[in-house]
C-alpha positions, 0 to 999 in steps of 0.5 A: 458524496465521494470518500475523499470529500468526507477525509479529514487530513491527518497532520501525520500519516499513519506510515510516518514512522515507517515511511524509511522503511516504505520508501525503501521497498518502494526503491527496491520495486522500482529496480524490479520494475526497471530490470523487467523492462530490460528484460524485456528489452533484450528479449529474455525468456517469458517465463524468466521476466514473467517470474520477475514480475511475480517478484516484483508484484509480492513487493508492491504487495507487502508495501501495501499491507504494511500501509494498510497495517500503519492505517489500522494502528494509527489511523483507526486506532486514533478515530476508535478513541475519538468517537463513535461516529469516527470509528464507524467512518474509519472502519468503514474506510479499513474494509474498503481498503482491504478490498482494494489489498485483496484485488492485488 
C-alpha cells in the first residue's frame, strides 16, 4: 500500500505558521530560477549561471529543511502525543523525508 493511502489529512499543515515565510523563499527561488533562464538565454559564462543555480539550489534546500523541521514539531510531535502506533507511522514518515532532504 502506498504512503499516501495510510496519510490522514492534518486540518492544518505543519508549515501553517510558517507558511509567509515559505512562500516568500519560494518567491525568491523562483526569480533565481528565472534570472538563470536568462542567463542562459543571453549566453553568460557557464560558470556564472552554474554559480546561480548553486545559489538557487541551497534555496530550495532551506525551503525544505525548514518544511521538514515545521513536519517534526507539529506533525510528529502531535502523533508522538497520540499514540504509539501514531508515533511509529510519523517517525517512520520523518526518516523517509529526510532521505528524500539529503538527495537534495
Amino acid at each position: 500500500m502506498h504512503d499516501r493511502e495510510n496519510r490522514q489529512p492534518s486540518p492544518v499543515p505543519g508549515y501553517a505558521g510558517n507558511k509567509h515565510d515559505h512562500l516568500l523563499r519560494l518567491a525568491r527561488v523562483e526569480g533565481q530560477v528565472r534570472g538563470i533562464a536568462n542567463m542562459v538565454e543571453n549566453d553568460r559564462y557557464c560558470i556564472d549561471v552554474l554559480t546561480q543555480v548553486a545559489a538557487a539550489t541551497k534555496a530550495l534546500q532551506q525551503v525544505a529543511l525548514g518544511l521538514l523541521d515545521d513536519h517534526v514539531q507539529h506533525c510528529v510531535s502531535a502523533a508522538v502525543r497520540s499514540s504509539a502506533e501514531d508515533s511509529d507511522a510519523k517517525l517512520a514518515e520523518v526518516t523517509r523525508a529526510v532521505g528524500l532532504a539529503l538527495r537534495l
